[in-house]
C-alpha positions in Angstrom: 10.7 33.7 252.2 9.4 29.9 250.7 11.6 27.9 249.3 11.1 28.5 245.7 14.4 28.1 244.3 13.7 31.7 242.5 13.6 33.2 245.3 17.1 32.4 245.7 20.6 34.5 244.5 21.7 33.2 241.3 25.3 33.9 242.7 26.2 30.7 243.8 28.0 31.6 247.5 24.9 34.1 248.1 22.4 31.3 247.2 24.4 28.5 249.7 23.9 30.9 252.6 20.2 31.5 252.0 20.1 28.3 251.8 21.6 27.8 255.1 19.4 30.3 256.5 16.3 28.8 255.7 16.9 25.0 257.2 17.5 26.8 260.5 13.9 27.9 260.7 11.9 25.7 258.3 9.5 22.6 258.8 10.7 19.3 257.9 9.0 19.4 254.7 10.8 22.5 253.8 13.5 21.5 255.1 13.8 18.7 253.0 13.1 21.1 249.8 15.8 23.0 251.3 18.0 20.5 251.8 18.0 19.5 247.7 18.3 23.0 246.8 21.4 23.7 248.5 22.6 19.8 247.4 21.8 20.6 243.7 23.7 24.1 244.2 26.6 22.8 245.7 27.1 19.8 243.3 26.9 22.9 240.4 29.3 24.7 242.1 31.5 21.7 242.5 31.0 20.5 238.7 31.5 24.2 236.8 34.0 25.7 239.2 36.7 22.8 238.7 36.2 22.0 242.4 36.0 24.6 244.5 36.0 24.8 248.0 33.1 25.7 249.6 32.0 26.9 253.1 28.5 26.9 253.5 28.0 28.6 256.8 30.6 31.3 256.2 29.3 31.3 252.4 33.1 31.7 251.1 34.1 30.0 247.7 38.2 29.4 247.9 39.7 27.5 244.4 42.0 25.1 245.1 45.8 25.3 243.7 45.9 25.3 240.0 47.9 27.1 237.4 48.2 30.6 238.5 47.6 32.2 234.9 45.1 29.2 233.6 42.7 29.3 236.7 39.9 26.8 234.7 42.9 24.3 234.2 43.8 22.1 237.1 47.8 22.4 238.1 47.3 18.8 238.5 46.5 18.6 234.6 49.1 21.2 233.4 52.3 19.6 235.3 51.4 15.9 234.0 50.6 17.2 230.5 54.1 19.6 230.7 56.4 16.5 232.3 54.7 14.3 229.2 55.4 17.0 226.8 59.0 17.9 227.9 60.4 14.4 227.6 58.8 13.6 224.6 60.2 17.0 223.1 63.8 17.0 224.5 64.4 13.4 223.8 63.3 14.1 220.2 65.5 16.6 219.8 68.5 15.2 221.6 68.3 12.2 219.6 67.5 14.2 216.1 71.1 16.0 216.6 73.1 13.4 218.6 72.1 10.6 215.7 74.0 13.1 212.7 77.0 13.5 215.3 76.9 9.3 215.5 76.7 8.9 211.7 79.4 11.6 211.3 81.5 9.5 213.9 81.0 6.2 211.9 81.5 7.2 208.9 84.5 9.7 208.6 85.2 11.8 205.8 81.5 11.4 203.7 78.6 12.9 204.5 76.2 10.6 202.1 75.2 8.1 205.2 73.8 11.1 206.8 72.5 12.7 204.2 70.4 9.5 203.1 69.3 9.2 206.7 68.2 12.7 206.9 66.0 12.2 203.5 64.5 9.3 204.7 63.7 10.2 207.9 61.5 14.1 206.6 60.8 11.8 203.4 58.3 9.4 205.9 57.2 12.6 207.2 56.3 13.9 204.0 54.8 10.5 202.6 52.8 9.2 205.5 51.9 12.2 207.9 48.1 12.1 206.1 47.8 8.3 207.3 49.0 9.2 211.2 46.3 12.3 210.6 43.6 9.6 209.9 44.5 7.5 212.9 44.7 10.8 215.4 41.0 11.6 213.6 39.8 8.3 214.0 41.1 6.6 217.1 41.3 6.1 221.0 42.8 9.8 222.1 45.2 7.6 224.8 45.1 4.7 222.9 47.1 7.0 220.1 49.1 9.0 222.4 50.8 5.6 224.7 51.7 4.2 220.7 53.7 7.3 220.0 55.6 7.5 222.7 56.4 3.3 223.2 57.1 3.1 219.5 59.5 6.3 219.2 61.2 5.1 222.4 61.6 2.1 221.3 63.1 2.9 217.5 65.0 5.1 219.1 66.4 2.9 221.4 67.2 0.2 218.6 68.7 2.6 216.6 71.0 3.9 219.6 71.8 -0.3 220.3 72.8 -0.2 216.4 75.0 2.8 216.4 76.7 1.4 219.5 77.7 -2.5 217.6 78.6 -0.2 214.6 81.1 2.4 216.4 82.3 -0.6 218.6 83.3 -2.5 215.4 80.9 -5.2 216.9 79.5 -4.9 213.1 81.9 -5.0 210.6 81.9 -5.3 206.6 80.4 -3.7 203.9 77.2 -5.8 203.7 77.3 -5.6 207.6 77.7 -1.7 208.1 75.2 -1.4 205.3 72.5 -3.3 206.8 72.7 -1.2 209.5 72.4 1.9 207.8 69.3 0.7 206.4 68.1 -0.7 209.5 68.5 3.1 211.8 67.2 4.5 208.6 64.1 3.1 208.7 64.2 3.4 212.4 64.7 7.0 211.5 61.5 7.4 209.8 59.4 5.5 212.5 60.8 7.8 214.9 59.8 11.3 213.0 56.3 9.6 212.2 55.4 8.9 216.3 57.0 12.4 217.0 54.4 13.9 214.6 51.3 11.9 215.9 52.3 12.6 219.3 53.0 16.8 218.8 50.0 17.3 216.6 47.8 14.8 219.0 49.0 16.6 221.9 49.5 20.0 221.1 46.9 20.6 218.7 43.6 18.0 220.1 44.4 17.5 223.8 45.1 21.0 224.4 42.2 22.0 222.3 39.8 19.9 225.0 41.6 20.7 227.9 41.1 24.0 227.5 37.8 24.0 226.8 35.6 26.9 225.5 37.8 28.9 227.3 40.5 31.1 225.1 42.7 32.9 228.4 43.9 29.1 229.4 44.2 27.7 225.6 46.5 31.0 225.3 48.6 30.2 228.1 48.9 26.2 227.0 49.9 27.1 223.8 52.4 29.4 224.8 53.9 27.4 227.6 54.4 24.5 225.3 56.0 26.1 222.8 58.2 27.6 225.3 58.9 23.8 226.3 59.7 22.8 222.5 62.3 25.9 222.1 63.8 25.0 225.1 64.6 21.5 224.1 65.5 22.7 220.8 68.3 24.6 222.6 69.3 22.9 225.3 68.8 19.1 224.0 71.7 19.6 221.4 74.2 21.1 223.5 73.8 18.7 226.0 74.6 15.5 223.5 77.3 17.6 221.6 79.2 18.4 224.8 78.9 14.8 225.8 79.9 13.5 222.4 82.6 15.8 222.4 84.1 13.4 225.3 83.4 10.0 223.7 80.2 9.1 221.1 80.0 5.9 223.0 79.1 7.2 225.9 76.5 9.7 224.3 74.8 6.5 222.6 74.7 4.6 225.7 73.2 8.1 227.6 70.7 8.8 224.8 69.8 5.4 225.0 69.2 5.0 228.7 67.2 8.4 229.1 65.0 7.1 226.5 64.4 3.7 228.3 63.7 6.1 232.1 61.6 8.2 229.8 58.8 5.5 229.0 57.5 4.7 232.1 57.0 8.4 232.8 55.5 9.7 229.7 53.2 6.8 229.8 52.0 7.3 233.2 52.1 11.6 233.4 50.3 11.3 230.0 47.6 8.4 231.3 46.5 10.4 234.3 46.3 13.8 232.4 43.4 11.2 230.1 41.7 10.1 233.5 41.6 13.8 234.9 40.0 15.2 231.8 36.8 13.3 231.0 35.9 15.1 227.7 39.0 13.3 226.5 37.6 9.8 226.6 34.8 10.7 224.3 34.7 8.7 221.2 36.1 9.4 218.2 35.4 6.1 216.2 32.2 5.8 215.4 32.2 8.6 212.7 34.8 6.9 210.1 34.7 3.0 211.5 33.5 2.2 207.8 36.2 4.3 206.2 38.9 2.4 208.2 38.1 -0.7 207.8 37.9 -0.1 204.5 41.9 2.2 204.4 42.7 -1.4 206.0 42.0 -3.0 202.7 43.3 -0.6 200.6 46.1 -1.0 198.3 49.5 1.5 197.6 47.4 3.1 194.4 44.5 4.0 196.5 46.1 4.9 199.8 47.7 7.8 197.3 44.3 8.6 196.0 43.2 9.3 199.5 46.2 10.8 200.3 45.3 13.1 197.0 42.1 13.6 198.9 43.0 14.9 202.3 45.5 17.1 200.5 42.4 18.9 198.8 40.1 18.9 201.8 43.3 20.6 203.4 43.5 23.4 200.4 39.6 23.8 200.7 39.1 24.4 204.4 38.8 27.9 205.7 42.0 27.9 208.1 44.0 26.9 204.9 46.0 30.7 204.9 47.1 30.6 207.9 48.0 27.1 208.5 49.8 27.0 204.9 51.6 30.5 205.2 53.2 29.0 208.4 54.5 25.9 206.3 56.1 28.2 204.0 58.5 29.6 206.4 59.7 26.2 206.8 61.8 26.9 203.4 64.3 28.8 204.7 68.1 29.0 205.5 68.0 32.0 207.7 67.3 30.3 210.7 70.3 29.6 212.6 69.7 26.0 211.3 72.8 23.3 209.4 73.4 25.8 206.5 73.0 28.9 208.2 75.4 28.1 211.5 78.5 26.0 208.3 78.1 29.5 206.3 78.8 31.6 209.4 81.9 28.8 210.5 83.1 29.6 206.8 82.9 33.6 206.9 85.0 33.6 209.7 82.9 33.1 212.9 84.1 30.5 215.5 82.7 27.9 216.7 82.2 29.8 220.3 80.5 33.0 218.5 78.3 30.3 216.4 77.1 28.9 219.8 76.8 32.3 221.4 74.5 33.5 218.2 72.5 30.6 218.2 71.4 31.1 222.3 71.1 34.7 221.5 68.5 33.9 218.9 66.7 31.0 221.1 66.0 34.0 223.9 64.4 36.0 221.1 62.4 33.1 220.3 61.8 32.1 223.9 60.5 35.9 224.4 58.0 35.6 221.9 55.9 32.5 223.7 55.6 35.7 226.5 55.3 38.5 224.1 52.5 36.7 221.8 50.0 35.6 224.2 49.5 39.0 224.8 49.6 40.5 221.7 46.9 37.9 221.0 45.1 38.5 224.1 44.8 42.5 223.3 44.2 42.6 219.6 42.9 38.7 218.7 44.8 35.9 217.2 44.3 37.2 213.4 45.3 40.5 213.7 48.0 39.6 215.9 49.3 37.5 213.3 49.6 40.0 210.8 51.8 42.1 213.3 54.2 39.2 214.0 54.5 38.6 210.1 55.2 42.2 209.5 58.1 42.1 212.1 59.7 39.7 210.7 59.1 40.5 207.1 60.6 44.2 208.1 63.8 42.1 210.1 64.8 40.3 207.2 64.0 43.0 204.7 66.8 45.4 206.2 69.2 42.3 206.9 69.2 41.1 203.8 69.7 44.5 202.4 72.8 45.2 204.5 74.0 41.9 203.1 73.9 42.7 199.7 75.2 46.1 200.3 78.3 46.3 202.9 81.6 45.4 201.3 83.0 44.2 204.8 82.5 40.2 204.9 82.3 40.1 208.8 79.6 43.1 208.7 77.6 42.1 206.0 77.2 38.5 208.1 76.8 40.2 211.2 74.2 42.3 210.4 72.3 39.0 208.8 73.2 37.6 211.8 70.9 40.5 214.1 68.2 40.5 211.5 68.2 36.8 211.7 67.6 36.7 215.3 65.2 39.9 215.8 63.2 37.9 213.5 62.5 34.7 215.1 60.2 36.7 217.5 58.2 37.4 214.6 57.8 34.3 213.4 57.3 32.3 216.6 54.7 34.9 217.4 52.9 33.9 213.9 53.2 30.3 214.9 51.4 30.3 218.1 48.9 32.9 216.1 48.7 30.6 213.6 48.0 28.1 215.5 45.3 29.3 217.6 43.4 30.0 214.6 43.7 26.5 213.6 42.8 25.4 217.2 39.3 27.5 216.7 38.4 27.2 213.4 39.5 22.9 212.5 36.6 20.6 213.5 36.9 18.4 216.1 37.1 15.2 214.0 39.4 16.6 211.4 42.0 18.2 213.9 44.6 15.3 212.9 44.1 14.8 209.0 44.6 19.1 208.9 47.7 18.9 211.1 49.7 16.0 209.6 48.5 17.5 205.8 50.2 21.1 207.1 53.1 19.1 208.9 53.5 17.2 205.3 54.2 20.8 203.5 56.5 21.7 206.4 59.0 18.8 205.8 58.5 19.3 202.1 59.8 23.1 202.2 62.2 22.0 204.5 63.9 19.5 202.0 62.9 21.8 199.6 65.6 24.8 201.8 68.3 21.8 201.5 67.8 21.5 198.1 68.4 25.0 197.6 71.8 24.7 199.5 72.7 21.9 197.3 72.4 23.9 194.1 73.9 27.1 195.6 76.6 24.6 197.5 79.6 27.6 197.4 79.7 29.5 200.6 79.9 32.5 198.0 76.8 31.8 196.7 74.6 31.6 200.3 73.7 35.1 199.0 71.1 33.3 196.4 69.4 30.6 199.2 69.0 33.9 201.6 67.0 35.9 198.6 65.1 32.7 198.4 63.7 32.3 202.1 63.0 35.8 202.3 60.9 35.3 199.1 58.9 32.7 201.0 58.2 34.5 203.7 56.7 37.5 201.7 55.1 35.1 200.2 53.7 33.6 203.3 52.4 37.4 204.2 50.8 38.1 200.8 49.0 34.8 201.7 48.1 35.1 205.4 47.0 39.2 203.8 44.7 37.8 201.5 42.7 35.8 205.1 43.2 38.5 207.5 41.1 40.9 204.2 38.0 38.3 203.7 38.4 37.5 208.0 38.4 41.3 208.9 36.9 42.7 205.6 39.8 45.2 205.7 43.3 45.7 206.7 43.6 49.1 208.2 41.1 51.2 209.9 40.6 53.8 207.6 37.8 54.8 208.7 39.3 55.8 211.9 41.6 57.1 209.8 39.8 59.7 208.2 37.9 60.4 211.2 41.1 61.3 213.2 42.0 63.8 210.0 38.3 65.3 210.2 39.3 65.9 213.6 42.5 67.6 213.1 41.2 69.8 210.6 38.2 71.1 212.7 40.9 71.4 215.0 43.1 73.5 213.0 39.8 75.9 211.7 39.0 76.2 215.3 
């Protein structure tokens, strides 16, 4: 045999043994050929196998330890990126409920401080998440990322040193007390802006490139995020309510200190994850340096126009359905959420059965980041979708109904209640659907002006969903907010109906259809 490099296995552990064969009995010449055959093999083995492990005399391949379900992903990748992701999430979230149970503590007997912070801080969301899409599109990947998390530590770490001087009477007077309520609101909307550019950096770019052409490991990312975020969202408040229970003080000064451990951390996990992944560091500014400079020298009238002109590009790109049926179910009440849990307290539940229904529907949810990856994995992410959608569409349907139509008050609630929570499988199935179509379909540069446009409708319906509860404010009139949401959400299937027909160019197989009639009927004159 010569030492043609045809003439050699294209399976990479047969091809290192020939090659190990042949500079046992070759010249020097040919051993030298040899020699960069087998170098150029193994560095190709090394570079497309995530490095491998290879034995050349024994002509064994072993992978190295990575993530047992994502083999292309490195474990070292995953843990940083989950550590990162887990304390950016659960401080978020801790600090989302613990600052309404601070405001609620400072100000007795009124719930307008809290409701103006609340408005302001989805109103920044709403206002300004096209301008952090635009930096995410057009920035430094890490260089975004590090800002996020230092600035939403940080504002949330002034605003915890503000509540603290206002509930130890530190501050005082109107103009005082007012000042700081201005002061944490605006920290409030600071805060909600980083935690968008860091979720829709994170989970919709970085994840996107990590992953790489490969769908399995995206899948399983996707999935075990999501699974990180619902955790938070259940654990995170319990934890601050149970300390605040014992002193708010002490739940200020806690939230406050695990935000100031957190930075360090999230900063470092998130840096190495950027070092270990080079197609991270490729550039993103050279497309739209022109266009920035020029945003930089913009005034309010014409940031609006271009915020008028992302909206569009938004309601023109092909993964518009999806995205935008998934920012509909945002306006809802049934979802175990402020209204939802204060109707419940009011028709009798207490406050240990609201807790015990709200875990009860976080495992449902929790199941579905198992459940969906699946489904997805069998069927595809689009018809997968529509089978998520349906379920929930099918849970509410027959809630509702039993709402309407059982005289008993406890019954009626209860069997909202079930629906409720059956539900939220369906509809965290369509997210992470949703979102892998989104993942595929969004080009690379546009990732972050298509997520913060879809996260600006999701704040929107969910002010619209309070705004709803303030007209229909009676606890005797939740019926009307309930018919609303569920509205939406049939709304959000006629939509995501309409992509899965042009997508699929049908909705059911009727072709099989008839053919498994043809079937029975020779069957029958047989």
């Amino acid at each position: 045999m010569d030492a043609n490099p045809k003439a050699i296995s294209e399976d990479p552990p047969q091809a290192v043994a020939e090659a190990h064969l042949h500079l046992s009995g070759q010249g020097s010449a040919e051993l030298e050929a040899e020699h960069t055959i087998t170098t150029h093999i193994l560095a190709d083995i090394t570079d497309n196998a995530d490095r491998e492990r290879v034995d050349v005399g024994q002509a064994v391949v072993q992978p190295l330890e990575y993530e047992p379900s994502s083999p292309d992903v490195p474990r070292s990748v995953t843990y940083r990126l989950y550590v990162s992701h887990f304390l950016s999430t659960w401080n978020s979230r801790m600090f989302e409920f613990g600052a309404v149970l601070f405001l609620a503590a400072i100000y007795p007997g009124t719930l307008t401080p809290m409701s103006i912070y609340a408005l302001a801080r989805s109103g920044s969301a709403v206002l300004l998440s096209p301008a952090v899409g635009r930096i995410i599109d057009t920035k430094n990947r890490l260089s975004v990322v590090r800002f996020s998390i230092v600035a939403q530590r940080l504002s949330v770490i002034s605003s915890c040193v503000i509540f603290y001087l206002m509930a130890s009477h530190i501050i005082t007077g109107s103009q005082g007390m007012k000042a700081s309520l201005a002061g944490v609101t605006l920290l409030a909307g600071l805060e909600k802006l980083c935690s968008v550019m860091n979720l829709v950096s994170v989970e919709r770019d970085w994840v996107v490139v990590i992953s790489g052409e490969d769908e399995s490991a995206r899948r399983i990312l996707n999935a075990r995020m999501r699974r990180i975020d619902l955790f938070c969202k259940l654990l995170g408040p319990l934890v601050i309510s149970l300390i605040n229970a014992g002193s708010f003080r002490i739940a200020i000064l806690i939230t406050l200190g695990m935000n100031t451990i957190s930075i360090p951390i999230e900063y470092f996990t998130i840096s190495t994850v950027f070092r270990l992944v080079p197609s991270l560091r490729r550039s993103q500014a050279s497309r739209n340096d022109q266009e920035v400079a020029s945003d930089l020298r913009r005034s309010l009238p014409l940031y609006f126009k271009s915020l008028i002109s992302q909206i569009l590009f938004y309601f023109r790109h092909p993964a518009l359905h999806p995205s935008f049926a998934l920012a509909l179910l945002y306006f809802t009440v049934l979802s175990f959420s402020d209204q939802m849990l204060t109707f419940l307290l009011f028709s009798g539940y207490t406050s240990a059965i609201v807790g015990a229904t709200r875990t009860i529907s976080t495992i449902f949810e929790l199941s579905a980041t198992w459940i969906a990856p699946r489904v997805i994995k069998k069927i595809g992410a689009v018809r997968a979708g529509s089978w998520f959608l349906n379920w929930q569409m099918i849970c509410l349907t027959a809630g509702v109904s039993l709402f309407w139509t059982l005289h008993g008050r406890i019954a009626a609630v209860s069997s909202l209640v079930a629906s409720v929570a059956l539900s939220r499988v369906g509809l965290w199935g369509f997210d992470l659907s949703a979102q892998m179509i989104v993942q595929e379909q969004v080009e690379d540069n546009q990732r972050g002006a298509f997520s913060t446009t879809e996260a600006l409708f999701q704040n929107l319906f969910e002010l619209l969903s309070y705004v709803s509860t303030l007209i229909f404010s009676r606890p005797d009139q939740f019926k009307w907010p309930v018919i609303i949401s569920t509205t939406t959400v049939y709304m959000a299937g006629g939509l995501y109906t309409l992509y899965v027909r042009k997508q699929r160019g049908h909705l059911l197989h009727f072709d099989n259809l008839m053919k498994g009639k043809q079937w029975h009927s020779t069957e029958e004159s047989v």
